[in-house]
C-alpha positions in Angstrom: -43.0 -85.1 73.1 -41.9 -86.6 76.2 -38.1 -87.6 76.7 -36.9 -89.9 79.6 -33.4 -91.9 79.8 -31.9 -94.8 81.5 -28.3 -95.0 83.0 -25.8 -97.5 81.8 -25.0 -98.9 85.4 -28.6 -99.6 85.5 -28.4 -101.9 82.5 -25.1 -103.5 82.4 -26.3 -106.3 85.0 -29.6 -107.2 83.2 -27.8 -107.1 79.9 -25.4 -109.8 80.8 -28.2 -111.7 82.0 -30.2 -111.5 78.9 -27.2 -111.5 76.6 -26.0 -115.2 78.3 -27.6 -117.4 75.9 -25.9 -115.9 73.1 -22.5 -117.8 73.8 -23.8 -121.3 74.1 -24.2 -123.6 71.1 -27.7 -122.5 70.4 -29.4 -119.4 71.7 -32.7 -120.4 73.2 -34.9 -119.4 75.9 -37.1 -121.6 77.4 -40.2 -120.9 75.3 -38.0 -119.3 72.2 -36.5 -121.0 68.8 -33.2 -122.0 69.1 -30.7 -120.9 66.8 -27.7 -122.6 65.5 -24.1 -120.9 66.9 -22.0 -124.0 66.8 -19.0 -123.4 64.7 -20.2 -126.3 62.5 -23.1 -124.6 61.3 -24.6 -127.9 60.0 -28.0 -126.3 59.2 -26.4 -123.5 56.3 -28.0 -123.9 53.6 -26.2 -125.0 50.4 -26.5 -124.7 46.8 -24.6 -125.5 43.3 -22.5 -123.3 41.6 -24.6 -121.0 38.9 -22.4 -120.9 35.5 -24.4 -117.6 34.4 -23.3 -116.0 37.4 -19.5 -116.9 37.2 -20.0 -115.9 33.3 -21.1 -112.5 34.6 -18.0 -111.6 36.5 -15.8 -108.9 34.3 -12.4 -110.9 32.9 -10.9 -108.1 34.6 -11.9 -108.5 38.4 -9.3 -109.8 40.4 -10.4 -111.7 43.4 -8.4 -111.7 46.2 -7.5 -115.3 46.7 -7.7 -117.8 44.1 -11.0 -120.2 44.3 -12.3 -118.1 47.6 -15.0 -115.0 47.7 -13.8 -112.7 50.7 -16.1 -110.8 52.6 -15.8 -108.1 54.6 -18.1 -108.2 57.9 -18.7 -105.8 61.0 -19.5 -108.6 63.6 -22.1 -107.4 65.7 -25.4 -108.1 67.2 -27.1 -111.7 65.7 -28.8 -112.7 63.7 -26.9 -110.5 60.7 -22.8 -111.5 61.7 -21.8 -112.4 65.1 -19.4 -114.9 66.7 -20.6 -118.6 67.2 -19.9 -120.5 70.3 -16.5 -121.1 69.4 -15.9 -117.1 69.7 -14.4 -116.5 66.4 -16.2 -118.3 63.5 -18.8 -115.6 61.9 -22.5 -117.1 62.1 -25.7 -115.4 61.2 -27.9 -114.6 58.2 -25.4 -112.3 56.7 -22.8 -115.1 56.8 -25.2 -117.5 55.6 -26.1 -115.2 51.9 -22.1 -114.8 51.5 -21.8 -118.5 51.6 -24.4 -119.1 49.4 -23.2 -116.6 46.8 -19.6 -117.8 47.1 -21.1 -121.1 46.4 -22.7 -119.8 43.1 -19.5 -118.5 42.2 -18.1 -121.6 42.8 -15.7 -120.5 45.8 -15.4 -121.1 49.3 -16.2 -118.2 51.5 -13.5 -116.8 53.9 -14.8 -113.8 56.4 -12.7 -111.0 57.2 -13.6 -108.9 60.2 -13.8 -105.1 60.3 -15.4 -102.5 62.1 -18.0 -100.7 60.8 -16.1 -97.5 60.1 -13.4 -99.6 58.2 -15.6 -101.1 55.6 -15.3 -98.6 52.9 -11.4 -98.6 52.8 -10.7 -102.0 53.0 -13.3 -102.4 50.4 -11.1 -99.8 48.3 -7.9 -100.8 48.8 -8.5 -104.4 48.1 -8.4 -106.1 51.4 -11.6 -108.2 50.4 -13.7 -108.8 47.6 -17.1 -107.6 48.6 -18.7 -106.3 51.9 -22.3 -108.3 53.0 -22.9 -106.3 56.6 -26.2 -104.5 56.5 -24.9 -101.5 54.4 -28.1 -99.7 53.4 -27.8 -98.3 49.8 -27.3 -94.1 49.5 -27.2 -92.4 46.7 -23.9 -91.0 48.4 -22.8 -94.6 48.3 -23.5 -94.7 45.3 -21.2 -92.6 43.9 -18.1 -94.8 45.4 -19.6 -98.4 45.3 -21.6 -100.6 43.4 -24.3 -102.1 45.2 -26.5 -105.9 44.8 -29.7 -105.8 46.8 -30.2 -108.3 48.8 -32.8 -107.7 51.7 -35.2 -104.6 52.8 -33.8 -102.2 55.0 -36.8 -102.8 57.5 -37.7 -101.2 61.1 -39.7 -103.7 63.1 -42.4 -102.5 65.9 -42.3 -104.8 68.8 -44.6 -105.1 71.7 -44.9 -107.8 75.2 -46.6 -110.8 73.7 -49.6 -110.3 76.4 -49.9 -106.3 74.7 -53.0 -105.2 73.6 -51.3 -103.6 70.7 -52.3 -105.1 67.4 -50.6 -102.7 64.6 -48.3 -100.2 64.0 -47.9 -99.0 60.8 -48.3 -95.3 60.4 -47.9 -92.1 63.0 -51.5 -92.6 64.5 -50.5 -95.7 66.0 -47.9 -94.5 68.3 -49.9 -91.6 69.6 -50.3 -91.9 73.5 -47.3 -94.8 74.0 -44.3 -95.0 75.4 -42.2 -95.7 72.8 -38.2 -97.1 73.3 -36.2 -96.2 70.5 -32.5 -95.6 69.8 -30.7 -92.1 70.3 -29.7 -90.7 67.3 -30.7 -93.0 64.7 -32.7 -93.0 61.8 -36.2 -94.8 63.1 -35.8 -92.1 66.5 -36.3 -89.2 63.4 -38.7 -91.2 62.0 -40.8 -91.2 65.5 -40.2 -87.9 66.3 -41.7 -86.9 63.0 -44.7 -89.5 63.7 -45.1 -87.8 67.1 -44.9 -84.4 65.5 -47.5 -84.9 62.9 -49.5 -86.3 65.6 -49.2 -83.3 68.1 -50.2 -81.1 65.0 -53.3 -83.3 64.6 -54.6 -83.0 68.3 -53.5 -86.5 68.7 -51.9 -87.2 72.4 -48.2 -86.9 72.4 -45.6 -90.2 72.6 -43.3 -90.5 75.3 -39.8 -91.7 74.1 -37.8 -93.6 76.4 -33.6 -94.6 75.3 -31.9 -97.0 77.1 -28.0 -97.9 77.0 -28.3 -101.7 76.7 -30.6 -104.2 74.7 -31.2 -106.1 77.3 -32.6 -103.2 79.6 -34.9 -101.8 76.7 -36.1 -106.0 76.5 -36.6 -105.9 80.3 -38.9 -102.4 80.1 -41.0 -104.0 77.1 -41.8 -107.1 78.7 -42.0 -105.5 82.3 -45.1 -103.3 81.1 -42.8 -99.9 81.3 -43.1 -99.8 77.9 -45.2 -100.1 75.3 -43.6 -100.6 72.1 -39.9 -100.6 70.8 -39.2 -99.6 67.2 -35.8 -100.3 66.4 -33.8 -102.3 63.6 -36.4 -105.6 63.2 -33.3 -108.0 62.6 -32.0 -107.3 66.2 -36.0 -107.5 67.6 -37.0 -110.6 65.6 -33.5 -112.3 67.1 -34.9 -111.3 70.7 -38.5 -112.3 70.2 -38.2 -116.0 68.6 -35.2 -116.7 71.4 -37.2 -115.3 74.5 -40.9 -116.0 73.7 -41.7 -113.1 75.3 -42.5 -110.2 72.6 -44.0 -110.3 68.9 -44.0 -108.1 65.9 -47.1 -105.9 65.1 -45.2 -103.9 62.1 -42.8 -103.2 60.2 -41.3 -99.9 58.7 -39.1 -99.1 56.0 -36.2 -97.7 57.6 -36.2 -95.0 54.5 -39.1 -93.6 55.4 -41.6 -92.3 53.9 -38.8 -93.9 50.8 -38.0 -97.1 50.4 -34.4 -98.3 51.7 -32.6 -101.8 50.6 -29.6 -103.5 52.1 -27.0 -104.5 49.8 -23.8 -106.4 48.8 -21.3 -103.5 48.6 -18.7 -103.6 45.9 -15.9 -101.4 44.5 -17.4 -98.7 42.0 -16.6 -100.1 38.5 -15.1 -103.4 39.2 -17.3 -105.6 37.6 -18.6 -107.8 40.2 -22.0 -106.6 41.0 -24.1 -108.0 38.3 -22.6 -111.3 39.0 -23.4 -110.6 42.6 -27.0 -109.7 41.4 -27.4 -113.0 39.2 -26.3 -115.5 41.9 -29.1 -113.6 44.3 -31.4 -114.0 42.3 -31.1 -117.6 41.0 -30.8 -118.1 45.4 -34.5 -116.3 44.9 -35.5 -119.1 42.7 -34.8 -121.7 43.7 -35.7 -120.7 47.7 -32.5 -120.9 48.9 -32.7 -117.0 49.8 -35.5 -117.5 52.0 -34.3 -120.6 53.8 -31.3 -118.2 54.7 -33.6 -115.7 56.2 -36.0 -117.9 58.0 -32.9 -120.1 59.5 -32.4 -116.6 61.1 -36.5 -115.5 61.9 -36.0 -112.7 59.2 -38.4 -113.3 56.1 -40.0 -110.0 57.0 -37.1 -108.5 55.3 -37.2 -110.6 52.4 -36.6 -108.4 48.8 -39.1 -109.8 45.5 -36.0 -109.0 43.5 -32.6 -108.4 43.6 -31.2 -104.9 41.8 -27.9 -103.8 41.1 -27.3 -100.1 41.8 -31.0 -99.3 42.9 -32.3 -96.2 43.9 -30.7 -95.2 47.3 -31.8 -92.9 50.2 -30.9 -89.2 49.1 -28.2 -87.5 49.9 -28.7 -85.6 53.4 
């Protein structure tokens, strides 16, 4: 296994470059989709409120305001929950299933930013009703929230839209490439173990190249420095429909060799979930849930089903 790095004060220029388009009202490169960021966000989709699913909602559930369903959201990269062009209304595909669900409640949605590491109290101690920000379920998780499935916990493999690269799928496909991936997370032990298995198969090793910025790992894919980037597909899909310039040539479940789903996260016992599951699955129906997903290029991650409390990644 090869190793090689990038410096941050390498990156920091291209990333503002690349990153530029974000802030406008739509986010489009010259060949790429636009996206909606206006503060308006006159292409949500909407739907009617589903009585089963405010039936479903235990008498004893408080919501935090009267006639609203309030969300807790780590606003980071689009398309899940970032800022629109206004800098402070929440846009994305995230923001766009907790509309539709407070709709089928029959609420309004209000967002209530929080960082990552904040979620799980202010989930406890009541500060909003649910959290709908890419929280992957764990059996850990498990144990101290409830959870409503609502989209695959997916890696996507992404390659220079002139590559030769047609698939990756499994370890063999990665053997011989230089492969960017992120320090520390899940899909780099999911590589390494690819690469590994490899290695002990005669296969030629992978070199594995981090960068400190999106923007510089998009610059070494499309530049021909590297050959593939396996990271979080939201984030990748985002960057390929609004720059033309790469494409998808797999997917991954980011649980594997398990299965992973992302899910509405709600306090353990409060009675909210299966309504949470209900309204998801009536927005599965009637294809509301996919319009959602494909507003934001992310049908790859669509689930069949919505589950309440499935099986989560194991404990570590």
């Amino acid at each position: 296994m090869s190793i090689r790095r990038t410096t941050a004060a390498a990156a920091i220029g291209i990333a503002a470059l690349l990153a530029a388009p974000l802030f406008t009202t739509t986010a489009q490169a010259q060949s790429g989709k636009a996206f909606d960021l206006s503060p308006e966000q006159a292409g949500r989709p909407h739907t009617e409120k589903v009585a089963a699913a405010v039936a479903a909602v235990s008498p004893g559930f408080k919501f935090v305001k009267d006639g609203v369903f309030t969300v807790g959201v780590s606003v980071g990269d689009p398309p899940l929950n970032t800022y629109g062009s206004d800098a402070k209304t929440v846009v994305g595909t995230d923001a766009d299933i907790a509309s539709l669900v407070a709709e089928s409640l029959g609420r309004k949605v209000e967002f209530v930013p929080v960082a990552w590491a904040d979620w799980p109290l202010g989930l406890v101690s009541g500060r909003f009703d649910a959290v709908i920000s890419n929280v992957t379920v764990t059996e850990e998780r498990k144990e101290r929230f409830d959870f409503s499935s609502y989209r695959q916990d997916v890696l996507g493999a992404y390659v220079a839209v002139n590559s030769p690269i047609k698939s990756i799928k499994e370890p063999k496909d990665i053997a011989g490439l230089k492969v960017i991936v992120g320090a520390g997370t899940n899909q780099e032990k999911i590589v390494v173990e690819w690469d590994r298995q490899n290695v002990a198969a005669g296969l030629t090793p992978a070199e594995f190249l981090y960068f400190d910025d999106n923007g510089a790992s998009q610059l070494a894919l499309t530049s021909g420095r590297a050959d593939v980037e396996i990271n979080p597909n939201s984030r990748l899909a985002y960057a390929a429909a609004v720059s033309g310039k790469t494409r998808a040539v797999g997917v991954i479940n980011g649980g594997w060799p398990l299965t992973a789903e992302i899910a509405i996260t709600t306090r353990k016992g409060s009675g909210l979930a299966d309504a949470l599951t209900l309204a998801i699955n009536t927005l599965i129906r009637n294809g509301k849930y996919r319009e959602a997903l494909a507003r934001w290029n992310l049908t790859d991650e669509a689930v069949e089903q919505s589950r309440t409390n499935p099986p989560g990644l194991p404990k570590v």
